[in-house]
Every structure is written in structure tokens, then in C-alpha cells.
N, CA, C and O atoms as CSV, one atom per row, in Angstrom:
chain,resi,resn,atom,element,x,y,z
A,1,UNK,N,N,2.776,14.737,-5.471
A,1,UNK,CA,C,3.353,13.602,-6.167
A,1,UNK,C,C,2.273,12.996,-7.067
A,1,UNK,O,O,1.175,12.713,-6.586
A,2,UNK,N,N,2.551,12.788,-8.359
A,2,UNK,CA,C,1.406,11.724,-9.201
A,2,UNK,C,C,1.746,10.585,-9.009
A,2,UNK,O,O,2.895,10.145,-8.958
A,3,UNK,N,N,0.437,9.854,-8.851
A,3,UNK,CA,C,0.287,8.491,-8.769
A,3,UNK,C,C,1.173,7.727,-9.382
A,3,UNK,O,O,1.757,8.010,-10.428
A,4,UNK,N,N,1.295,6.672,-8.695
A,4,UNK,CA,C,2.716,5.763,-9.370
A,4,UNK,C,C,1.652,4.688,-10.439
A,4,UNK,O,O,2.188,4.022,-11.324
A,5,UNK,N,N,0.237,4.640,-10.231
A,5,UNK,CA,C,-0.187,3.547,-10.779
A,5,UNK,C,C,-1.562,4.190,-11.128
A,5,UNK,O,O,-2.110,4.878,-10.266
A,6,UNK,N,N,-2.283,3.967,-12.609
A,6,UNK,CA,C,-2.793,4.569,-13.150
A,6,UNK,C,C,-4.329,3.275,-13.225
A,6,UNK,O,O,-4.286,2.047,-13.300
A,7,UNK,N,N,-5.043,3.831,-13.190
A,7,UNK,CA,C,-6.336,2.750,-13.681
A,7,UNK,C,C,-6.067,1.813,-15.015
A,7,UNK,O,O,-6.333,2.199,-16.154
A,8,UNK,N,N,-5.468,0.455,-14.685
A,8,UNK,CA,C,-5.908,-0.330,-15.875
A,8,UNK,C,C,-4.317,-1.091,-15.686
A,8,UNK,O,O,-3.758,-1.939,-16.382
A,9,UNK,N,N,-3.896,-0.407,-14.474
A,9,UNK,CA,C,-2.238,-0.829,-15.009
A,9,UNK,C,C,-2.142,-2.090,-13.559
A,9,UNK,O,O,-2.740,-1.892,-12.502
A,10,UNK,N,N,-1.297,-3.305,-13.820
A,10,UNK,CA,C,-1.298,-4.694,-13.213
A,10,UNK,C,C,-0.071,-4.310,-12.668
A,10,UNK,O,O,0.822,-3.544,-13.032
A,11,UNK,N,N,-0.330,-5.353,-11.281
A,11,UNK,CA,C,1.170,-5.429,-10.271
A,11,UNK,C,C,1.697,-6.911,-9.733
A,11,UNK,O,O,0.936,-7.768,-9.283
A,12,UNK,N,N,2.275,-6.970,-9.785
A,12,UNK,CA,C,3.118,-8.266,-8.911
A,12,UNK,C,C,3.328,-7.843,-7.853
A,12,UNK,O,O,3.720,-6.677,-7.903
A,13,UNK,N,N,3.220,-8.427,-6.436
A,13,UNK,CA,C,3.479,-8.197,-5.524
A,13,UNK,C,C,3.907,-9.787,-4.570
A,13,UNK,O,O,3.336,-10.877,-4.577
A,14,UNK,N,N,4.642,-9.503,-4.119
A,14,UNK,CA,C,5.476,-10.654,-2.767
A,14,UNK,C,C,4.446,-10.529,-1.424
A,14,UNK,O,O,4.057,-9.711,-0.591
A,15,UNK,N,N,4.319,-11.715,-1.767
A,15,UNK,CA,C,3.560,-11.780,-0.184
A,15,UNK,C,C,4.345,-11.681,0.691
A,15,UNK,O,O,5.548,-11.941,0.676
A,16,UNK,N,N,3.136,-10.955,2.231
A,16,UNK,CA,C,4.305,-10.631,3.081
A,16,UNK,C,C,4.865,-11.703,4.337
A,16,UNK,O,O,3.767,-11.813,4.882
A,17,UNK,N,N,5.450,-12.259,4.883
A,17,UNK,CA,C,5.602,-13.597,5.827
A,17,UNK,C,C,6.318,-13.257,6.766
A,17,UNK,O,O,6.315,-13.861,7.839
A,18,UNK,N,N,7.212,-12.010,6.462
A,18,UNK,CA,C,7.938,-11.837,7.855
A,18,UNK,C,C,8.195,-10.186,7.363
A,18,UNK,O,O,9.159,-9.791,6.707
A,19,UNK,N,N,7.130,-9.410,7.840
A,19,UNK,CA,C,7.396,-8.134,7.440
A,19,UNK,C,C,8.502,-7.487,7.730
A,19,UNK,O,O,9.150,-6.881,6.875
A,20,UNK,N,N,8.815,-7.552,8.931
A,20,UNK,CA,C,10.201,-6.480,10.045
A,20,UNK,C,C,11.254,-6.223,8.331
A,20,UNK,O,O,11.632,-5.116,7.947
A,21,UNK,N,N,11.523,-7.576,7.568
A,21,UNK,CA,C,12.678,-7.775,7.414
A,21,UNK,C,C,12.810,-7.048,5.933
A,21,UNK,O,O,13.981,-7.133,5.564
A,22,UNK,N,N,12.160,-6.509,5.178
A,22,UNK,CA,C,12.103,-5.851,4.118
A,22,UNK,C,C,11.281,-4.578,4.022
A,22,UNK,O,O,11.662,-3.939,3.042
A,23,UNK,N,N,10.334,-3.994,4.646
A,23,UNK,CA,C,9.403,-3.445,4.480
A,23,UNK,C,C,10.243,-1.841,4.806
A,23,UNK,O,O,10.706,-1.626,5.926
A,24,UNK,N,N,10.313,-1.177,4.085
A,24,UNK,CA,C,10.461,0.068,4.443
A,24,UNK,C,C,9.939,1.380,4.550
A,24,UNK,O,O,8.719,1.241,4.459
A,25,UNK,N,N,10.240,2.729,4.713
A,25,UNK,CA,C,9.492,3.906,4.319
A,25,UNK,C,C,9.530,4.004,2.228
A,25,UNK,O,O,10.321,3.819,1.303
A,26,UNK,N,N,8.283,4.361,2.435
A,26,UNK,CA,C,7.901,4.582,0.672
A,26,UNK,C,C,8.131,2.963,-0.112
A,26,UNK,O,O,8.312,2.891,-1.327
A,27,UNK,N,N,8.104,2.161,0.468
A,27,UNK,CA,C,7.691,0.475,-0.177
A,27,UNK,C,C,5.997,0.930,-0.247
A,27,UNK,O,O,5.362,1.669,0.505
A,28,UNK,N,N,5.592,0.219,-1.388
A,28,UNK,CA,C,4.291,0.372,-1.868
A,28,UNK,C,C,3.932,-1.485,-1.145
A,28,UNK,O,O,4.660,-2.477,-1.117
A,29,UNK,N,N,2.747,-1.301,-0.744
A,29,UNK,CA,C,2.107,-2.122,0.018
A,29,UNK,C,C,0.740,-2.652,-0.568
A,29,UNK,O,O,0.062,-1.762,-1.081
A,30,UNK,N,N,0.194,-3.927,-0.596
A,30,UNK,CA,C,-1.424,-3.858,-0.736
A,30,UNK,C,C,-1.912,-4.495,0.698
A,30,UNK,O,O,-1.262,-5.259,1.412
A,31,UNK,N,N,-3.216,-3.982,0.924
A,31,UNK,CA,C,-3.841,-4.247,2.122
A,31,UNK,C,C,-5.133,-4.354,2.231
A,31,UNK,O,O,-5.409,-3.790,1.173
A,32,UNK,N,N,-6.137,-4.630,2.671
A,32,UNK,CA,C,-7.403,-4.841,2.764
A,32,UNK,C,C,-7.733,-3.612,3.119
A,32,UNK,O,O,-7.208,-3.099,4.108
A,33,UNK,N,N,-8.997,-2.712,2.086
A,33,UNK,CA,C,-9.657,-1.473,2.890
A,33,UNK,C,C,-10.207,-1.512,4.294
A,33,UNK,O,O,-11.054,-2.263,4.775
A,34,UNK,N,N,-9.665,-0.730,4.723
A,34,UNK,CA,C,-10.511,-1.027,6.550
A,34,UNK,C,C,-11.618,-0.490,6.272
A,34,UNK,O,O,-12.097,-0.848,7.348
A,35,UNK,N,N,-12.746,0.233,5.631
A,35,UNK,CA,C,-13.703,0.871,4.835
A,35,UNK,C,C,-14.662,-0.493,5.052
A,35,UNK,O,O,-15.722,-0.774,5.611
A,36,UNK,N,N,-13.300,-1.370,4.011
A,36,UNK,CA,C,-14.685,-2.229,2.862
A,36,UNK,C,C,-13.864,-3.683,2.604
A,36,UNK,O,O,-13.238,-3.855,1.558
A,37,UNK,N,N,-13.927,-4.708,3.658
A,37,UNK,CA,C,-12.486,-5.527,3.584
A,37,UNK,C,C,-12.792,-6.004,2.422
A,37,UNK,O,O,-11.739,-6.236,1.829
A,38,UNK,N,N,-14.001,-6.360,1.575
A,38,UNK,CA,C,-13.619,-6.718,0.328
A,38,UNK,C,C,-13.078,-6.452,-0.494
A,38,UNK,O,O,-12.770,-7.398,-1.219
A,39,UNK,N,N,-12.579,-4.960,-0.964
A,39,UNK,CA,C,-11.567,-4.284,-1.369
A,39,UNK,C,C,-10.396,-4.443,-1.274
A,39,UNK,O,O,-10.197,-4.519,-0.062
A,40,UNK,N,N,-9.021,-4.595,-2.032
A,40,UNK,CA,C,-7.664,-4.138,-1.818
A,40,UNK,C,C,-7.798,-2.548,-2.307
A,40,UNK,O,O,-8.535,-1.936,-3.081
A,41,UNK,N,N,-6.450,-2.145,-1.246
A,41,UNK,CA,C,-5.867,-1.130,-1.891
A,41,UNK,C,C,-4.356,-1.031,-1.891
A,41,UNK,O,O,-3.706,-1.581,-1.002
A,42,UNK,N,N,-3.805,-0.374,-2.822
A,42,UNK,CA,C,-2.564,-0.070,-2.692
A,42,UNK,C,C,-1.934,1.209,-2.450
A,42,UNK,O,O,-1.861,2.035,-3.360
A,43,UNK,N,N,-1.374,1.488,-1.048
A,43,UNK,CA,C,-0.512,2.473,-1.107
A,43,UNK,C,C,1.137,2.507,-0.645
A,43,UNK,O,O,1.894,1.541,-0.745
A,44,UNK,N,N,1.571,4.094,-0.022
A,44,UNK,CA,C,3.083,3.705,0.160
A,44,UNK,C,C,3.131,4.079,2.031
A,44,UNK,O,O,2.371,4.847,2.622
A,45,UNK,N,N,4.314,3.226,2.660
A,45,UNK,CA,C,4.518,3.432,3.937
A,45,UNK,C,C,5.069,4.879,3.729
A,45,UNK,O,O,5.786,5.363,2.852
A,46,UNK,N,N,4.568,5.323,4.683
A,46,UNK,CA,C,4.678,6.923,4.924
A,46,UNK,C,C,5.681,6.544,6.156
A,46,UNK,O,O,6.876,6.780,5.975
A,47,UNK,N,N,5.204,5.880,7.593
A,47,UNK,CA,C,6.316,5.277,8.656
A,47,UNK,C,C,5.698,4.318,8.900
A,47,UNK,O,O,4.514,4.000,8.791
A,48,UNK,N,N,7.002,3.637,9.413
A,48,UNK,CA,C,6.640,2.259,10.031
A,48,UNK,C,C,7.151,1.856,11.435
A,48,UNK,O,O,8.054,2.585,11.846
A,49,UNK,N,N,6.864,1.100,12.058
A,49,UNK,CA,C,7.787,0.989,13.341
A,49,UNK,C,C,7.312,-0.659,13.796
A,49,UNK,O,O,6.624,-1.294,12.997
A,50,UNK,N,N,7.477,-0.908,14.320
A,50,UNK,CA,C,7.692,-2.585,14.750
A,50,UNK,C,C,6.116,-3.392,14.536
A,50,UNK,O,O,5.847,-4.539,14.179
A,51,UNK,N,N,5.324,-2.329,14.895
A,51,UNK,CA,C,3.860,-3.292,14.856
A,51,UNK,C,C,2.548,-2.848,13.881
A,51,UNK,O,O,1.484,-3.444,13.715
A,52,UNK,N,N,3.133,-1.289,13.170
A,52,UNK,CA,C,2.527,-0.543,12.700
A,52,UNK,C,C,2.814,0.236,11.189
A,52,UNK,O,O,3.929,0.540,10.765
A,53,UNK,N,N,1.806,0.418,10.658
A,53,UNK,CA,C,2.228,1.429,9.316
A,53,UNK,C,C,1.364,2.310,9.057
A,53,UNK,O,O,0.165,2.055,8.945
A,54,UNK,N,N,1.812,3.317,8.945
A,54,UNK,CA,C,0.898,4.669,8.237
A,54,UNK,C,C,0.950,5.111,6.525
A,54,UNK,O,O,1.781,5.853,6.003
A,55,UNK,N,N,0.065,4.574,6.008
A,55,UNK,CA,C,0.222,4.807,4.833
A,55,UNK,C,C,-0.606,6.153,4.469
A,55,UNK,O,O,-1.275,6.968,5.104
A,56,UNK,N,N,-0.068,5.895,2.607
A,56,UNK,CA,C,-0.628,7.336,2.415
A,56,UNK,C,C,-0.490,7.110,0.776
A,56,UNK,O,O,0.327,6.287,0.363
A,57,UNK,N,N,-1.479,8.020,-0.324
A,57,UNK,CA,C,-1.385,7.484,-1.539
A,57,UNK,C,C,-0.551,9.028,-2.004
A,57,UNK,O,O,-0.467,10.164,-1.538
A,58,UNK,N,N,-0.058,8.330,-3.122
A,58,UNK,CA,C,0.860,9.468,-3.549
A,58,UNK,C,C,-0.143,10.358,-4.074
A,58,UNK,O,O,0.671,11.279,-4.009
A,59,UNK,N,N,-1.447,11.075,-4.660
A,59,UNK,CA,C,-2.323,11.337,-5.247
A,59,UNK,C,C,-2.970,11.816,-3.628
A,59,UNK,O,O,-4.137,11.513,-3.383
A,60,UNK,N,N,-2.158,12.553,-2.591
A,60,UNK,CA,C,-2.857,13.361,-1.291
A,60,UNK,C,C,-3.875,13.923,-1.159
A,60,UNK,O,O,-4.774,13.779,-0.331
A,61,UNK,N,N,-3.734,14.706,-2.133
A,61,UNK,CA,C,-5.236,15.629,-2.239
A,61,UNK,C,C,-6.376,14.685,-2.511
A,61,UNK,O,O,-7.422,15.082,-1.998
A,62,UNK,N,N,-6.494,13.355,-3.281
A,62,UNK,CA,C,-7.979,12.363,-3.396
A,62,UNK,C,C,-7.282,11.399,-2.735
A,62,UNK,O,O,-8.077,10.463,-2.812
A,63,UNK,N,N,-6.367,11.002,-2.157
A,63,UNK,CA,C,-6.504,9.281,-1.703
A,63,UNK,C,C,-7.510,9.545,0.172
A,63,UNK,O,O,-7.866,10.448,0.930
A,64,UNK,N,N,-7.537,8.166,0.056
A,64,UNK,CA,C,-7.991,7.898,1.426
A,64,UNK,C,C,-7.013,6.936,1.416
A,64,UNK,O,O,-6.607,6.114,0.595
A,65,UNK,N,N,-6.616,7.393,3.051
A,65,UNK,CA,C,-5.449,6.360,3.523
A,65,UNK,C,C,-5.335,6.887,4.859
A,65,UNK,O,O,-6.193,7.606,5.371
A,66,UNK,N,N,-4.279,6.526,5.413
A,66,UNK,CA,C,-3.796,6.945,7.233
A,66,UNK,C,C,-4.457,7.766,7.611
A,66,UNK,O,O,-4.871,7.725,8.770
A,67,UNK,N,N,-4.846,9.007,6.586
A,67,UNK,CA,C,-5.099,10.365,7.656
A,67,UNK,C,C,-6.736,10.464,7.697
A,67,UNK,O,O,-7.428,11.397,8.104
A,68,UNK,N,N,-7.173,9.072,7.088
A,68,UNK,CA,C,-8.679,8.587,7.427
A,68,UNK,C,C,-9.088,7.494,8.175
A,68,UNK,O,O,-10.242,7.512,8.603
A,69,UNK,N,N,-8.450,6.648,8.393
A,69,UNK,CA,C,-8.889,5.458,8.682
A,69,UNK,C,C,-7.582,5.061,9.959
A,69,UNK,O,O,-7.797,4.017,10.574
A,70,UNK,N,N,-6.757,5.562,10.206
A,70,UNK,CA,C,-5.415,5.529,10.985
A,70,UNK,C,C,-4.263,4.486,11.043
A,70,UNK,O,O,-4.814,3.549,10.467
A,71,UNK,N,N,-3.284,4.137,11.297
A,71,UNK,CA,C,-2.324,3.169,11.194
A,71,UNK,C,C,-3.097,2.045,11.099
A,71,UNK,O,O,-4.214,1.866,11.585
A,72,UNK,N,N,-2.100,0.922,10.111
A,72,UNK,CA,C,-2.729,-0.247,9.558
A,72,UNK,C,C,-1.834,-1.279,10.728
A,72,UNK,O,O,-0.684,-0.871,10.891
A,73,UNK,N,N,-2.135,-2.341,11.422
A,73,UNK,CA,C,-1.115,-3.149,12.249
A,73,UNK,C,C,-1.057,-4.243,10.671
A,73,UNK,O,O,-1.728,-4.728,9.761
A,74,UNK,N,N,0.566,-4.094,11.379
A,74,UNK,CA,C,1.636,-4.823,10.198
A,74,UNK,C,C,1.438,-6.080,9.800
A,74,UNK,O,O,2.031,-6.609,8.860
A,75,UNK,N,N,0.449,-6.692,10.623
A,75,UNK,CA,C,0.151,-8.290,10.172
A,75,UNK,C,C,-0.973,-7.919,8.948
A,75,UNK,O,O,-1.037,-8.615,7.935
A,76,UNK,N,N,-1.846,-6.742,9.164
A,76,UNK,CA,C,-2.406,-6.710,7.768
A,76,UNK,C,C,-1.846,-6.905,6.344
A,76,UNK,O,O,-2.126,-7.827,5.578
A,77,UNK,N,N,-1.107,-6.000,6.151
A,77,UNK,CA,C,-0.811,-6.223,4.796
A,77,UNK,C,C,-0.163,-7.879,4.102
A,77,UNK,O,O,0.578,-8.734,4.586
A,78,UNK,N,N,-0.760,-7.777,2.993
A,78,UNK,CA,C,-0.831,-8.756,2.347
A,78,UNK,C,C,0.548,-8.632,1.350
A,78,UNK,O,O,1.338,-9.576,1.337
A,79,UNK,N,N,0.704,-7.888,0.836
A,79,UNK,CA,C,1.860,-7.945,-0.156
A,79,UNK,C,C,2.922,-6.652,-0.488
A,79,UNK,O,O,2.604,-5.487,-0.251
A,80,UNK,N,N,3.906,-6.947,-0.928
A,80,UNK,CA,C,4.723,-5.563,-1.128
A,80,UNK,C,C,4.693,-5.554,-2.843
A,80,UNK,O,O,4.936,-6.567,-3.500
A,81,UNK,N,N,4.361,-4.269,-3.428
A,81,UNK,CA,C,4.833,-4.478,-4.663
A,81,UNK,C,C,5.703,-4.848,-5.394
A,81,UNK,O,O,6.527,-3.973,-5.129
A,82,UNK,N,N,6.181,-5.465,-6.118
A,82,UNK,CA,C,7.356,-5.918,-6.799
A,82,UNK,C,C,7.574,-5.182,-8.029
A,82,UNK,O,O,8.688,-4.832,-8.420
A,83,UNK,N,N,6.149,-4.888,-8.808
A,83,UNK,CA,C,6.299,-4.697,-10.567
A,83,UNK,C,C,5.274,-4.064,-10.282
A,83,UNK,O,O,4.521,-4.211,-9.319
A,84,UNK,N,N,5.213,-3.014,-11.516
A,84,UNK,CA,C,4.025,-2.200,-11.786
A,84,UNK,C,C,4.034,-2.218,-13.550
A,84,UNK,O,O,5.059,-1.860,-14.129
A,85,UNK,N,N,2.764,-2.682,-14.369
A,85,UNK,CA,C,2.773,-3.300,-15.504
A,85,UNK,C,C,2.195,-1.887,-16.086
A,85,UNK,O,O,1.037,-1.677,-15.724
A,86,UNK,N,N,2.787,-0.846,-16.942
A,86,UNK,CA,C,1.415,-0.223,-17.320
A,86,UNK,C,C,0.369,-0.662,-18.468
A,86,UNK,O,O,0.569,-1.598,-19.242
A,87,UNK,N,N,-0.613,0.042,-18.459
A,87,UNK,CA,C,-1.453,-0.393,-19.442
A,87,UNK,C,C,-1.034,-0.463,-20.824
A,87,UNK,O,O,0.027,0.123,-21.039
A,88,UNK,N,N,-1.291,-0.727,-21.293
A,88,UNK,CA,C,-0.816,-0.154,-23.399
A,88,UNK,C,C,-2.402,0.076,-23.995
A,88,UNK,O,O,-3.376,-0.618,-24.290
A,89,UNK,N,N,-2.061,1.317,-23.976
A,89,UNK,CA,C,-3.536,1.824,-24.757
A,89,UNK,C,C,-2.916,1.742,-26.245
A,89,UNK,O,O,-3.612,2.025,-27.220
């Protein structure tokens, strides 16, 4: 799959306050790197289940996500994407 979001391109995202109730498989998410919490990153729920999410970047072969760092607990994430702006070169 190619990346849904390209270097340079802006997002809106909904903060999250009561995850259970919107969040689904393949909703694009931002979350704090478990790496490097000063970092965001954005990827997509791969699964989810009541307390947990496994993400994963569409770009498999280079992202780091779930199958490095392991399920994110659901109070992490910070926002769901709403908009993806692209750049205008």
C-alpha cells in the first residue's frame, strides 16, 4: 500500500475522549512514539479490541509501528485523523 500522507502534507485530527465509540480497523490515528515521546506519529489501526491497538504504516516495508514496538493501550492515542491537506508544490 502507498502512504496515505506524503512529507510536507498537514492533518486535522479530533481528539480522542472516548475512544470505544468511533475508532475503528484502518482509522488513521496520531500517537506519541514509544521510541521517542517527543515525537508524534501517525499510523492506521491494523486491530483493535477494548484496551488496545496494533498499528501499522501503510509504507510496511519502512514504517516502524506494532511489529516493533508492540500494541499501543488505547488511552494513548491522542487523535483520529479527520483531513489530510496535501502539499501544493
Amino acid at each position: 500500500m502507498f502512504p496515505s500522507l506524503k512529507e510536507g502534507d498537514l492533518v486535522t485530527y479530533k481528539s480522542i475522549n472516548s475512544p470505544n465509540s468511533f475508532l475503528k480497523k484502518g482509522s488513521i490515528v496520531i500517537t506519541r512514539n514509544p521510541f521517542n515521546q517527543n515525537d508524534l506519529i501517525i499510523k492506521r489501526i491494523k486491530h483493535i479490541n477494548d484496551l488496545e491497538v496494533d498499528l501499522v504504516g501503510d509504507n510496511v516495508s519502512e514504517s516502524i509501528d506494532s511489529r516493533h514496538f508492540g500494541v499501543i493501550h488505547i488511552d494513548q492515542l491522542i487523535g483520529l485523523v479527520d483531513q489530510i491537506i496535501p502539499k501544493i508544490y
